[in-house]
C-alpha positions, 0 to 999 in steps of 0.5 A: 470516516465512511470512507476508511472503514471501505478499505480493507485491512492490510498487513505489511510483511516486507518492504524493498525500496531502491533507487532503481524504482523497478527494483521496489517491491512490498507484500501486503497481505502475503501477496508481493506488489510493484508501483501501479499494482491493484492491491483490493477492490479499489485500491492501487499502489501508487508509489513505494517510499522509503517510508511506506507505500502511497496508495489510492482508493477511489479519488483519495490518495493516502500514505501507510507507513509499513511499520504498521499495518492498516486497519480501521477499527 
C-alpha cells in the first residue's frame, strides 16, 4: 500500500496498440508517450498492450488497464 500511494494519478485519454510496436502510443495526463518513455518521477513505460499499458515504478512492475485511470485513494 506505501508503495501505491507514491504513484501518481494518472488519466488514460487515448490509447493506439499496433502490430507494428513503433507504431503504439497512449496519452497519459495530456502528454502522448511511446514504449521506454518516462512517464513521472519514477515511472517508466514498459510495454503498450492491447489492454493497457505495463508500467514500472522503482522495481515494481504493474499493469493499468486504459479503461480506467490510475488513482490511489
Amino acid at each position: 500500500m506505501q508503495i501505491q500511494r507514491q504513484i501518481p494519478d494518472m488519466t488514460f485519454s487515448s490509447h493506439i496498440h499496433a502490430a507494428d510496436p513503433s507504431l503504439r502510443m497512449v496519452n497519459i495526463n495530456g502528454r502522448n508517450y511511446f514504449s521506454g518513455d518516462k512517464v513521472a518521477d519514477g515511472i517508466h513505460l514498459q510495454e503498450i498492450t492491447e489492454d493497457g499499458v505495463v508500467l514500472r515504478f522503482l522495481h515494481y512492475t504493474f499493469e493499468v488497464s486504459v479503461i480506467r485511470d490510475w488513482a490511489f485513494n
